[in-house]
N, C-alpha and C positions, 0 to 999 in steps of 0.2 A: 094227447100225444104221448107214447111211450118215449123215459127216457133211455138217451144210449146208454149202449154197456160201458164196464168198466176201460174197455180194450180202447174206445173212442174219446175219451173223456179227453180234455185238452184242460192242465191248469192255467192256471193266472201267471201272468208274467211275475216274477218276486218270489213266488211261493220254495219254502225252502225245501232242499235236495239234500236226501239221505241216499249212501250210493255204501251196499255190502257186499265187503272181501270176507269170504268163509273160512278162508284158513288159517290156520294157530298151527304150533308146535303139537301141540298136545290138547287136547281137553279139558277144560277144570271141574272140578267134581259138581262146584255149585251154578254150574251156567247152562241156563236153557236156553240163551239165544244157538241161533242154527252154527255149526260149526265143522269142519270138519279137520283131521290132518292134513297138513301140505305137503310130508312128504308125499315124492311119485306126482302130484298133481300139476296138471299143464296150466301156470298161475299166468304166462301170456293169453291163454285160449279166453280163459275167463275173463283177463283186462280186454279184450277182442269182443265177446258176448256183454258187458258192460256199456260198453263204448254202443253196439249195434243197440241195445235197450233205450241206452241216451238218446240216438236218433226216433226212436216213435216218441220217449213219453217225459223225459225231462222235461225243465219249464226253464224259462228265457229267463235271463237276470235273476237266478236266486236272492235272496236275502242271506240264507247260512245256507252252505255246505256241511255235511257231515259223513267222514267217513267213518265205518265202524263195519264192527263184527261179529269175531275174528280177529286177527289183529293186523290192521293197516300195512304198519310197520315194518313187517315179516317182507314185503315185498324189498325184490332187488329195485336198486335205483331209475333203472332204465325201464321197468313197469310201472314203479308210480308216475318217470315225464310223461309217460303213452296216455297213463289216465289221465290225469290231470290234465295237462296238455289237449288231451280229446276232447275231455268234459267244458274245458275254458272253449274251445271251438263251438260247440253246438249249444252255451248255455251263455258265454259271456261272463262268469262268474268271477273273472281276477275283478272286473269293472264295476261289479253289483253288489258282489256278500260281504259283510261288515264284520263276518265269521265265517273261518273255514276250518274245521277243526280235527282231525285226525286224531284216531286212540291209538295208543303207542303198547307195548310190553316192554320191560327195560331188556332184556334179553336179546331185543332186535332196532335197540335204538343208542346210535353212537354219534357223536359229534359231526360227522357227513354225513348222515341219515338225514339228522335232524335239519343240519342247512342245507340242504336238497329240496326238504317236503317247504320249506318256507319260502326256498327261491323258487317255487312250482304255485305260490300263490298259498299253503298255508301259514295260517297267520294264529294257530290257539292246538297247542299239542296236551293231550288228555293220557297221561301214564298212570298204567293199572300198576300201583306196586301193590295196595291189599294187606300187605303184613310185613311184622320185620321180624314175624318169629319163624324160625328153619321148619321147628315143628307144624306151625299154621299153614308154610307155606308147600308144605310137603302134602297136609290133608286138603289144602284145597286143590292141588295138582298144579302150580305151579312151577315153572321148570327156570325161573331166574332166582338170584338168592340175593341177599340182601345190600351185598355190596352193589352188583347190579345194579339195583334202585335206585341208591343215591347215585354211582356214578352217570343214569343214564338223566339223570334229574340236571345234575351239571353240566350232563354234554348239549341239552335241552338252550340251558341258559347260557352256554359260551357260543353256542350257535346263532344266539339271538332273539331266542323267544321272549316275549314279552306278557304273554298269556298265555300260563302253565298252568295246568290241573292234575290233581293227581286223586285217584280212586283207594279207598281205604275200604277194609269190610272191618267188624265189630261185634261181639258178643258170640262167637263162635264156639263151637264144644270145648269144657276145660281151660278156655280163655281166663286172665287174671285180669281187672277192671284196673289196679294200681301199672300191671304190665303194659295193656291198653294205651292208657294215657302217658305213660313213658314214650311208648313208641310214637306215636300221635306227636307228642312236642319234637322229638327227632326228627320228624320229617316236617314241620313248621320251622326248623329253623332253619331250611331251605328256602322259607320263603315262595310258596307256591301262590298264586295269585287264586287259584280256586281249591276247594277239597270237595269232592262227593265223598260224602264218610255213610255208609250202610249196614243196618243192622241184617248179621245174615239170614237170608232168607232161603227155607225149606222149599223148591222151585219142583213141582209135577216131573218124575220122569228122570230127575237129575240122580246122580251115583251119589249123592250126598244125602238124597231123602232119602235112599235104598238104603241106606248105613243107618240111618237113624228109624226106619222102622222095622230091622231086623233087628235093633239093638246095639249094633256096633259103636254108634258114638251115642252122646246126650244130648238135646240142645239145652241150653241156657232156659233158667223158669223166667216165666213173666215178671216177676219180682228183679231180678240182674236183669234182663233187658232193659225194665226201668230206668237202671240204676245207669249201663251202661248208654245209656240214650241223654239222659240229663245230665251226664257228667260230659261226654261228649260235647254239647252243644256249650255248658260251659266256657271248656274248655278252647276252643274254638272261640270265642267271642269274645276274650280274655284277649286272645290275641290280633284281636281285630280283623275277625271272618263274620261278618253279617250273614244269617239264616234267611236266604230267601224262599228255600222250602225245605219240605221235612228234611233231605237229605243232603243239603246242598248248602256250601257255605260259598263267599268271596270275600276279596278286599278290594278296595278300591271300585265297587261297583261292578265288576267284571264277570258279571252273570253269566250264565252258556247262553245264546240268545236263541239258539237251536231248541233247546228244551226246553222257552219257555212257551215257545209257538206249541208245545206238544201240551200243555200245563195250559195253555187259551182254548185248546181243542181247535187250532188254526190248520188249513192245509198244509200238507207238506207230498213227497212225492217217494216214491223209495222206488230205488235199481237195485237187481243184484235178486238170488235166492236169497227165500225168505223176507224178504222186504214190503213191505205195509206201504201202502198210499192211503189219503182221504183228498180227494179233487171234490167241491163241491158236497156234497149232502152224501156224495158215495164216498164208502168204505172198500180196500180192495187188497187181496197180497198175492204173491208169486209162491211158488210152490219151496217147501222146507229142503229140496235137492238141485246139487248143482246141475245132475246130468237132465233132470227133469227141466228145469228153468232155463238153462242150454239148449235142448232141445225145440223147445219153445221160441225162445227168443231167433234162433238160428233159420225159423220154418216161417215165421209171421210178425217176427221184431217186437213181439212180445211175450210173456208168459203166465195172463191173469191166472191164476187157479182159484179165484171165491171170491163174492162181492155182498157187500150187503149195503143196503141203505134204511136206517132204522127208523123206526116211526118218532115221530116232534119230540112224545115224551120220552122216551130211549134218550133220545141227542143233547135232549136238556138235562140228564139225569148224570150223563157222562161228562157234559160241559162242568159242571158243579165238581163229581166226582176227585177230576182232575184240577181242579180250580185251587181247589179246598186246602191240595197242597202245597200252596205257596202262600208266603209270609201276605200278599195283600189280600188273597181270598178273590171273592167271587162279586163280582157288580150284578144282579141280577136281570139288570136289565141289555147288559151286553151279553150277558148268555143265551140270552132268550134269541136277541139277532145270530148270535154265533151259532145256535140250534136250528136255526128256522122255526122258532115253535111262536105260532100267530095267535091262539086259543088267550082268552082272556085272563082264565083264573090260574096260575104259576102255583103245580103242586112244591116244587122246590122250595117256595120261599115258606110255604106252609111246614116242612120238614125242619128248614132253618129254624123257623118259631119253635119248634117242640125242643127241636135240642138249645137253644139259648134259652128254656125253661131248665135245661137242666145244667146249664153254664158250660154246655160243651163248644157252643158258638156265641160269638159276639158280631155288631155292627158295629163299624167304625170307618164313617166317613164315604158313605152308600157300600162298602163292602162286608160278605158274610165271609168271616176270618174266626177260625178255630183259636178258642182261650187257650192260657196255661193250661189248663185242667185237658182242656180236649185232643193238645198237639200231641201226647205221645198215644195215645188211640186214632191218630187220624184215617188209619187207612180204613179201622171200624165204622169209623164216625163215613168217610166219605163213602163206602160202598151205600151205606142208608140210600144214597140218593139212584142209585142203581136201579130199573126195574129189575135185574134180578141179580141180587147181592152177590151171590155164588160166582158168575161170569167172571170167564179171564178175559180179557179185552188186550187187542193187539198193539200195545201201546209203545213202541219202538224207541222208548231212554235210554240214554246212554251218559256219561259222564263228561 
């Protein structure tokens, strides 16, 4: 029996809900997620086309919600009740998610913003500040400044938040490793309950790779990313932010619970241009334009545009890939369920063996968790397990 397409697929009740707003102020040089400006844009039409998607393909009782982008935030007040408020209708999520978590920009987030999106049911606000140098935050195209930051960080906490994350980037062109971490302790001593801290990353396509392979900027040699990656984490741990993956610190246990389902290779569902699903053994996403996935959604209440379902070993190669990067690592044996892969002999664990020959991986306690030696090469180390290294894979993180 053929299975259904992707347009039919029906999740599991629980599985968590990624729902994307595309609009930003501006652009930033380093971002490949789909984005567009808001000015001129009808940002009701698309809360309207979100809401209609929700009706075919949301899932009943999420676990986490997560809104992302673009920046959430940007919306006026009376469009996030319509979303939220909608999505709570057709999915039940004030009753079910443990996480509902919203990315904010400080630029578009102020003391009724912020207690708005929490009396609307969320409960974990994710603010990109990025930098606190004028210069950094000028090359990455950033249009809030530094005061910004902090104050939208405070307006965060007088509101009531109680699970604040704030997004940092690191080792960018001309960047100072001693500046780094100056700024890094200025914004811990706001006391954020989470930090995604990221070393910049060179992203296909971005105005930021265009600079740097015409010449215009530098990036950072391998040697300082080193440098800036292990000082980092230090740093961080000093002041009591546990590393649960490469890039992710917390205190108080206050993991993203949203990305760690992405980090198990668990289902999850995405609304919105450009948004990724995985229901079952299938892979699927919506088209990278609003007018396109509008169009879609408006004609047949959906807008798959490509699906794939990868063979056993693929899925087990990506369960690992994705594993690898979090502080517990990989159970081999719930991978293998998490793949569907039934075959006897696990090329994975045989991969695992070569590199703990070379002490890039270790066992500890049925899990394959990357050593000292192996955590600042992991993203190296985890393609390994890739059938094909090279692959970008739609992997829908967010902070």
């Amino acid at each position: 029996m053929s299975r259904p397409p992707a347009s039919d697929l029906v999740p599991e009740p629980g599985t968590p809900l990624y729902v994307h707003l595309p609009y930003c102020v501006a652009k930033c040089t380093y971002c490949d997620f789909y984005s567009v400006e808001a000015e001129g844009r009808d940002v009701p039409a698309v809360v309207g086309d979100l809401l209609a998607e929700a009706d075919r393909r949301a899932p009943s009782a999420p676990r986490t919600v997560f809104l992302g982008g673009g920046t959430p935030s940007l919306l006026e007040e009376a469009d996030l009740a319509r979303l939220l408020d909608g999505l709570d209708e057709r999915t039940g999520f004030r009753d079910s998610a443990a996480e509902v978590t919203a990315e904010c920009n400080p630029e578009s987030l102020d003391e009724p913003k912020a207690r708005r999106l929490l009396e609307l049911g969320v409960n974990r606000l994710s603010v990109g500040v990025q930098s606190l140098e004028p210069r950094l935050l000028a090359l990455f195209g950033r249009v809030h400044d530094v005061d910004q930051s902090f104050a939208a960080l405070d307006a965060a906490r007088r509101a009531g938040c109680t699970n604040l994350s704030v997004d940092l980037i690191y080792a960018a062109p001309g960047q100072e490793l001693a500046t780094w971490l100056a700024d890094l302790e200025r914004v811990l001593e706001r006391e954020p309950d989470h930090v995604s801290a990221y070393n910049l990353a060179f992203e296909k396509g971005t105005l930021m790779t265009h600079w740097m392979e015409n010449g215009t900027i530098q990036p950072q040699d391998e040697e300082a990313e080193l440098a800036f990656f292990e000082a980092t984490r230090a740093a961080l741990e000093r002041r009591g932010y546990a590393a649960y993956e490469v890039s992710n610190f917390a205190s108080n246990n206050l993991h993203c619970l949203h990305n760690e389902n992405y980090w198990e290779n668990g289902p999850y569902v995405g609304l919105g241009p450009s948004a990724v699903s995985k229901v079952g053994l299938t892979r699927f996403g919506n088209p990278r334009s609003v007018n396109a996935w509008s169009r879609g959604v408006r004609a047949q209440g959906q807008a798959v545009e490509w699906e794939e379902t990868p063979p056993a070993d693929v899925r087990l190669g990506e369960t690992w890939w994705l594993g690898l990067r979090t502080t517990r690592g990989v159970d081999p044996a719930a991978a293998r369920s998490t793949a569907g892969y039934r075959a006897s002999l696990d090329p994975a664990e045989d991969e695992a063996l070569d590199l703990a020959a070379l002490a890039y991986l270790e066992r500890r306690g049925g899990h394959w968790r990357l050593t000292p030696r192996g955590l600042p090469l992991a993203d190296a180390i985890a393609r390994r397990f890739l059938a094909d290294p090279s692959a970008t894979l739609a992997t829908p993180l967010s902070g």
